[in-house]
N, C-alpha and C positions, 0 to 999 in steps of 0.2 A: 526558486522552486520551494514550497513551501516543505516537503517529503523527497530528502535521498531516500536512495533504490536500496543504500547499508541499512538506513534508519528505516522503511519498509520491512528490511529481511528482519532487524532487531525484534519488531516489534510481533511479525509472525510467529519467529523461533520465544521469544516470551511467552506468546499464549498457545505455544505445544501445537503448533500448525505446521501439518507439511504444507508444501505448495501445492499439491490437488487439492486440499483441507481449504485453502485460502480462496483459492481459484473457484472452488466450490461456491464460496460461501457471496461472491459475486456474481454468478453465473458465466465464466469466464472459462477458458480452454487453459489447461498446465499449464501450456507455454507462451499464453498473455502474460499469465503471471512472473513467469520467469523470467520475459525481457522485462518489466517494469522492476526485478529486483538488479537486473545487469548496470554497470556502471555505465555513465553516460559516455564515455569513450567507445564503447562499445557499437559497432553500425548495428545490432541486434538490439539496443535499447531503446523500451519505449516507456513514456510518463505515464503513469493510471491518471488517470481522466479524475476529474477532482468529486464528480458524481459519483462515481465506481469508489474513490477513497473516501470520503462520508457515508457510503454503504456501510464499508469494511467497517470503519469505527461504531457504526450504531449497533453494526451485529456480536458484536464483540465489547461492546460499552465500554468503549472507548473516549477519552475525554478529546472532545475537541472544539477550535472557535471555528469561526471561518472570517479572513479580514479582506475588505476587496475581493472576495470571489472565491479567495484560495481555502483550503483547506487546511488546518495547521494545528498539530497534535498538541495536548497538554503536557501532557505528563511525561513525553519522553522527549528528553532535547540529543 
């Protein structure tokens, strides 16, 4: 998996986002967003869709590649 759900919340909580803010900014419901920050132990977690996480990064100019399909952040490891 290209984005944990820690490294997801890292990268919200850096650019001063709540989770409505975030959620927003994909056109997504609160609580999409909150299970894609839940750990995958979790039967409430689910992956952002890797279309939905190249959204998130373009609106927020965010560095990213994408290798084989996946989505996968620069700058923050």
């Amino acid at each position: 998996m290209p984005i944990s759900p820690s490294e997801l919340k890292k990268i919200r909580k850096s650019l001063s986002l709540t989770q409505q803010a975030a959620a927003d900014s994909v056109r997504v419901e609160r609580q999409t967003w909150i299970s894609w920050e839940r750990e995958p132990e979790k039967t409430t977690h689910r992956t952002i869709p890797e279309g939905l996480l190249e959204l998130f990064f373009i609106k927020h100019h965010i560095q990213y590649k994408v290798i084989d399909k996946k989505v996968y952040n620069v700058n923050y490891k």
